[in-house]
N, C-alpha and C positions, 0 to 999 in steps of 0.2 A: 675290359676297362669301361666305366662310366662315360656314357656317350661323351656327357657335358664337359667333363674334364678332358675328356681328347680333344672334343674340339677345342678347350682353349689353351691345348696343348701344340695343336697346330695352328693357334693361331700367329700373322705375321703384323706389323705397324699396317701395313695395305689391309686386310681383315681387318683389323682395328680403326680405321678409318673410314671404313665401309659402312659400320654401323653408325656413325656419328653424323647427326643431323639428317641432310640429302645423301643416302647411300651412294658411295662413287658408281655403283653399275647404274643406275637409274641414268647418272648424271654423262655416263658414257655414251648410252644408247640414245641419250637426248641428243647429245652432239654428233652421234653420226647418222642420224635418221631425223631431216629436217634443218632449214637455212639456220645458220646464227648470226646477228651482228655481225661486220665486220669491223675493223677497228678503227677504221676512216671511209669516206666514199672511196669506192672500187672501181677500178677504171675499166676490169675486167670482170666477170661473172665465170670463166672456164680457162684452161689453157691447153691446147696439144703440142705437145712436147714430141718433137721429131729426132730420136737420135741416130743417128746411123753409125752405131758400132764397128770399132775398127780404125773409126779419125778417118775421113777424107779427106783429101791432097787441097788446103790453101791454092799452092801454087798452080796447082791444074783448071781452077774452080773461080777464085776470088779474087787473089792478090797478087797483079799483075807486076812483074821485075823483067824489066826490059836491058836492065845491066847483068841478072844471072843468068838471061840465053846466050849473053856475050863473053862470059865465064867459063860456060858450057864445059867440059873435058877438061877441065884447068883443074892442076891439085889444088884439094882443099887448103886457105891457110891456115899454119899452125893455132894462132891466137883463137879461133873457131873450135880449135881441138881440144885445147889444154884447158886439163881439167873437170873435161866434160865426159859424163858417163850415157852412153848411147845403149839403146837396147840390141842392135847387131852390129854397129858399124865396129872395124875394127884399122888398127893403122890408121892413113891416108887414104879417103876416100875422093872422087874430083866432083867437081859441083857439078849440078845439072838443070840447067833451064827448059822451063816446058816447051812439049810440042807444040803446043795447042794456041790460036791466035788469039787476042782477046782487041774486043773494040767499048765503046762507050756508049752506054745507052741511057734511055729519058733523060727527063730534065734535070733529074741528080747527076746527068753525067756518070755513073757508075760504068768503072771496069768490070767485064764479063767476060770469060772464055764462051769459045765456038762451041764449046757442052752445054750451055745453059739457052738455048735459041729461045725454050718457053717462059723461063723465069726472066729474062732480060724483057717480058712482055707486062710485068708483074713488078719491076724494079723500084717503080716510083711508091712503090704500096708499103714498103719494107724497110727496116735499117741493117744495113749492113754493119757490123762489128769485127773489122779487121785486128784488132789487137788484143786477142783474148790470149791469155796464158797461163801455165797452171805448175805446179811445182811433181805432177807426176808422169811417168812416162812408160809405165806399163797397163795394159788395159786394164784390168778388174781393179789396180787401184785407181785410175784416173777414174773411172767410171762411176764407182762407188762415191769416190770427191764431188762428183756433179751432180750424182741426184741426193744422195744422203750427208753430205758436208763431211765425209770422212774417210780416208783412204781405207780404212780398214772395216771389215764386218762387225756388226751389231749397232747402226744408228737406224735413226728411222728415213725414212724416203721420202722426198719433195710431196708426191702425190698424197701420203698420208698426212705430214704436214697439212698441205690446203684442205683434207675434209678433218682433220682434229679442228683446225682453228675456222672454219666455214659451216662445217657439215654438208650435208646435199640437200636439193632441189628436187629429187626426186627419188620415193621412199620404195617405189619399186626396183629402182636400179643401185648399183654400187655406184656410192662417189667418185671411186676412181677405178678405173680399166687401164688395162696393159694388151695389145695388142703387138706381135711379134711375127716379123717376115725376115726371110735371108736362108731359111733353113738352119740358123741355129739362136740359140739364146745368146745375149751378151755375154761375154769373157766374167762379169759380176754378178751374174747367177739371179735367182729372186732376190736375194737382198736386195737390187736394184727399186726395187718395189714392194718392198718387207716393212711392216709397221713398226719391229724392233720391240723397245719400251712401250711404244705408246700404243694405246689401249687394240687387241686386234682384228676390229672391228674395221680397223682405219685401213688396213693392207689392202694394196693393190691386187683384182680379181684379173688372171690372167686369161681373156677371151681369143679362141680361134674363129678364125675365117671359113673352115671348113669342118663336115659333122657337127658334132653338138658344139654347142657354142663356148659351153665351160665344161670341164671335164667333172664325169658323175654328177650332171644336175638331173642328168632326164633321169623317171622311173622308171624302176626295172619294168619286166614283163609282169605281169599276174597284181602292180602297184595301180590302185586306181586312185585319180587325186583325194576324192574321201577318202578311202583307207589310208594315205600319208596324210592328211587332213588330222583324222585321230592318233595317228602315232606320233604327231608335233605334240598334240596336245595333251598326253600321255607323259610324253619328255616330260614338256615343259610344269606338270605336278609335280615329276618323281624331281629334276632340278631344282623348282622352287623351293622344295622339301628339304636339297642338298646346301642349297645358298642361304637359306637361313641357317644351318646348322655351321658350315666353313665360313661363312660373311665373305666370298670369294665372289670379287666384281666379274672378274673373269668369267662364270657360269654363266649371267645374265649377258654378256656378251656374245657367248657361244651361242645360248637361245636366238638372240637375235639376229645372228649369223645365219639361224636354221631358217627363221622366218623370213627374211630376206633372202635367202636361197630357194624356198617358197615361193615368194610370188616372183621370182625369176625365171622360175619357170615358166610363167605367162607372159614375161616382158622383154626378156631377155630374145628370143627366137624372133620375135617381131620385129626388135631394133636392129640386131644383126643378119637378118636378111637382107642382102641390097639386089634382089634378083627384079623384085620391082621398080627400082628405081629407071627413069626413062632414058631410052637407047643413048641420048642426047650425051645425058650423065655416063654414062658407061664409055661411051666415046671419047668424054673429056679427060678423066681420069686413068683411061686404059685398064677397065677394070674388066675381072672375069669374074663373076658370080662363079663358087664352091671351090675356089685356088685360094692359096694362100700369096700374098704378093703385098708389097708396099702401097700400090693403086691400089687396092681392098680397102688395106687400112687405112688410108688416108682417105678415104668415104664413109667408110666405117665411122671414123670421128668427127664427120661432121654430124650424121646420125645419132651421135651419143652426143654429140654437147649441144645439137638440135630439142635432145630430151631430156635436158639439168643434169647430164654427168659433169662434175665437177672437172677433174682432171684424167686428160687421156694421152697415156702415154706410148709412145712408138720406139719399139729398135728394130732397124733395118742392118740385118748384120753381112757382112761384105766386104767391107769399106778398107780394107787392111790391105795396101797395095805394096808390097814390100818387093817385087820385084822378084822371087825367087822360082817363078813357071810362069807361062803365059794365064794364068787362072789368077794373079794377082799383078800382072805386069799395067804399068799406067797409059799405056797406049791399046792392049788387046782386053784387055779387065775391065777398066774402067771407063772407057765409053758406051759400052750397050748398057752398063751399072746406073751412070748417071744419066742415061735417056731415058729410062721407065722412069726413074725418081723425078726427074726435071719435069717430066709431063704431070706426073701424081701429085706434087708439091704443090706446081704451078694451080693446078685444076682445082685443087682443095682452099687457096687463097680465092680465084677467082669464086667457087663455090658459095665461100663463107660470107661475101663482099655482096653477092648478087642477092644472098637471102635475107641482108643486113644482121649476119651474124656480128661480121667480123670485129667490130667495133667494140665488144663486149667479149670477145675470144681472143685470146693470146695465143699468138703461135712463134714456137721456137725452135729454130732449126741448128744441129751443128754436131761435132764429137768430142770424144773427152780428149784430144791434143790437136796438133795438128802434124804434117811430116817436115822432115827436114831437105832444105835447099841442093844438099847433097846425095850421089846418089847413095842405094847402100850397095855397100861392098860385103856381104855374110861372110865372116870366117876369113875377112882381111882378101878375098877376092872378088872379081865382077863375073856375073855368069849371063848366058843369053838373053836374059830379061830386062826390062829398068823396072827400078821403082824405088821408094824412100822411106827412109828410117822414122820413128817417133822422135814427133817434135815438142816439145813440152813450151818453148819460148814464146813461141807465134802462132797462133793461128785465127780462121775466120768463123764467126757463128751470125744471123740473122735474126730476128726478131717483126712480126707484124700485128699490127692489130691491137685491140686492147689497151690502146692509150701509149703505144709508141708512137713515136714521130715517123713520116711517113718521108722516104725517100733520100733516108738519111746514111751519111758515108761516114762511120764513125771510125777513129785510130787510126793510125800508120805502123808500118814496120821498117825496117831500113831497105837498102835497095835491094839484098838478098833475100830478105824476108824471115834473115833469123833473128832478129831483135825487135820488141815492141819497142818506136821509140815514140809514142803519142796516144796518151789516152788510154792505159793500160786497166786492161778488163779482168776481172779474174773468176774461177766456177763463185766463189765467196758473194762479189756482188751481182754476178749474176742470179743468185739463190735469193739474195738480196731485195733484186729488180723485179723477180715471178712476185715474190709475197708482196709487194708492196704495192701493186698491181692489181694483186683480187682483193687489196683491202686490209692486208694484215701489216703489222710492227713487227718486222723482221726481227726486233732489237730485245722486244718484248714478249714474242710468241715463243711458250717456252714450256719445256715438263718436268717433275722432279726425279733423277734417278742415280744413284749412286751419289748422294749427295750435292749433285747439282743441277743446277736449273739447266737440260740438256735445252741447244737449240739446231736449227739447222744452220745456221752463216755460222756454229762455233760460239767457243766460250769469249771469243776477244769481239769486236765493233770493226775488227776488219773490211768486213763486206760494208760497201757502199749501195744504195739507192741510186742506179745512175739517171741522176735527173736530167741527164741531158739527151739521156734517150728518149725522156717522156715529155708528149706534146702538152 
């Protein structure tokens, strides 16, 4: 067949738009390689996004209920029940109040459990967000709901969001990093960090802690950097040869995937070593240089938004205390769980605040639900363990830094903790509150695909801006 004529045989409206005026690939790799306008003054410049996969216990941790320890063993009432679809509970399950004592600290007065001794040192620095709720109640959809605005696979990720509409600060690194500790991946897979539609370029590069730092970037054996030197620039002929002929934005992407995988290999090893960082630092975070662990990462991103990564995001996966073996029970599980985090968290706010990061870094702490007041009963019985079901109603998330209001105690729940009844938060404006933070119009920040202008808060104006979290 006539080259010409295949080509405009394959070609698609995307190919046909490519060629008109500023080609879309040109205008792709402008946007992710180098700052852009934001769309108002930015109150933030980076955000680390702390999720700890699995939902961690409200009631253990935040939201203290001084009426559901006196409930304790009491069947659940019915009104609680009906209606409502649980991920294990079955039958009549009885309520259950923490073990755990909680007192009040700084001058917000904030309730703290006895698991938090290093973040109640931190309290005044942070808002507390007790009434966050969301409409799902299994992991990988809740999960997908909070970073990508959609229960289900194929939207794009918060992180990609902030470098499509930002771009990066610095052309040696990826915009966005994902760093992941617990020993497994979140229940929502990459998607969680997947550019989807939007150009992908923008997709979150997923860095370990330990060995190379991204997988297959170092050269093989017998590869000296000139010799991959000329086989980029080999490529990048035979490609340009290829994207003139398909008008596919895509190639020019890919190229610049390679060359930024390139000089990653010079920049990349040098940011994620923290072996030199001083004992001091290694003490405060509880970190091990060449382990994988949440105190890694949680050093690790100070390190990358020290050096213009845009967004860096964390899952610490564990967190799913459902009571069915001592290995997820909320008394034997979750205390050594939340002492390494409580010290890692803590140490990376106090971090951020000492370098005069933090003013300009967002950091957000929390899971995609919260648990329920009741214990669970699997399979309609109670077995040697405690622990609690998915709670989609209530739960608590954090916010510092970056233009929140400091020391702030926002929403209520009821006295059990399974109703927001003040100030209800939802992932929608929370998605809302990141963008509008580094700068962007949540309302406005938008891509075209299958017909409509995709965004991340969704096709409706649901999500709010909470302005009352920001100072």
């Amino acid at each position: 067949m006539n080259p010409k004529l295949q080509s405009a045989l394959a070609a698609t409206r995307r190919h046909f738009l490519s060629g008109c005026g500023v080609g879309l690939a040109n205008l792709f790799l402008a946007e992710a390689h180098g700052a852009k306008k934001p769309d108002h003054p930015a109150k933030a410049k980076s955000v680390i996004f702390l999720h700890m996969a699995g939902a961690p216990s409200q009631l253990e941790l935040f939201d203290y209920k001084p009426e559901l320890v006196k409930y304790d063993g009491k069947p659940c009432p019915d009104e609680l029940l009906k209606g409502k679809r649980f991920a294990f509970i079955k039958g009549v399950p009885r309520m259950l109040g923490t073990p755990y004592k909680f007192k009040q600290y700084g001058q917000s007065g904030a309730w703290l459990s006895e698991l938090l001794p290093q973040f109640s040192t931190i309290v005044d620095d942070v808002s507390i967000i007790r009434s966050m709720s969301t409409d799902q109640f299994n992991h990988a959809p809740a999960q997908l709901f909070v970073h990508t605005g959609n229960p289900r696979f194929g939207f794009a990720s918060m992180g990609a969001w902030a470098t499509y509409g930002l771009g990066t600060e610095n052309e040696d690194l990826p915009g966005f990093v994902v760093l992941t500790s617990g020993g497994n991946n979140p229940d929502g897979g990459k998607s969680l960090w997947g550019s989807a539609f939007l150009p992908s370029v923008h997709q979150g590069v997923h860095c370990r802690s330990h060995g190379d730092p991204v997988l297959f970037l170092s050269d093989p054996d017998g590869m000296t950097r000139s010799l991959r030197r000329k086989t980029l620039d080999a490529m990048k002929d035979l490609n340009s040869l290829q994207a003139k002929q398909a008008g596919d934005p895509e190639i020019d992407a890919r190229m610049g995937q390679y060359e930024l995988a390139y000089r990653m290999q010079i920049s990349v090893p040098k940011v994620m070593d923290i072996s030199k960082e001083p004992a001091a630092v290694h003490e405060a975070y509880g970190t091990e240089p060449g382990k994988t662990s949440l105190a890694n990462n949680c050093l690790l991103a100070r390190r990358l938004v020290e050096n213009g990564v845009r967004f860096v995001q964390i899952f610490d996966w564990g967190w799913d205390h459902h009571g069915t073996s001592k290995r997820d029970d909320i008394q034997f599980a979750l205390r050594p769980h939340i002492r390494s985090a409580d010290q890692a968290v803590t140490a990376l706010i106090k971090d951020l605040k000492q370098r005069g990061l933090l003013d300009q870094t967002l950091v957000v702490w929390g899971g995609e639900f919260g648990r329920t007041p009741m214990r669970e009963n699997r399979g309609g019985t109670e077995g040697a363990f405690v622990g609690r079901d998915h709670h989609p109603y209530a739960y608590t998330m954090w916010m510092a830094g970056g233009g929140i209001k400091k020391g702030l105690n926002f929403g209520e729940t009821d006295d059990i903790g399974y109703y927001v009844t003040k100030d209800k938060m939802t992932p929608r404006d929370l998605q809302a509150t990141i963008l509008h933070q580094l700068g962007l119009n949540p309302y406005t920040l938008h891509y075209p695909y299958l017909g409509l202008n995709q965004r991340l808060i969704g096709p409706t104006d649901e999500g709010r801006v909470m302005k009352e979290l920001i100072a």
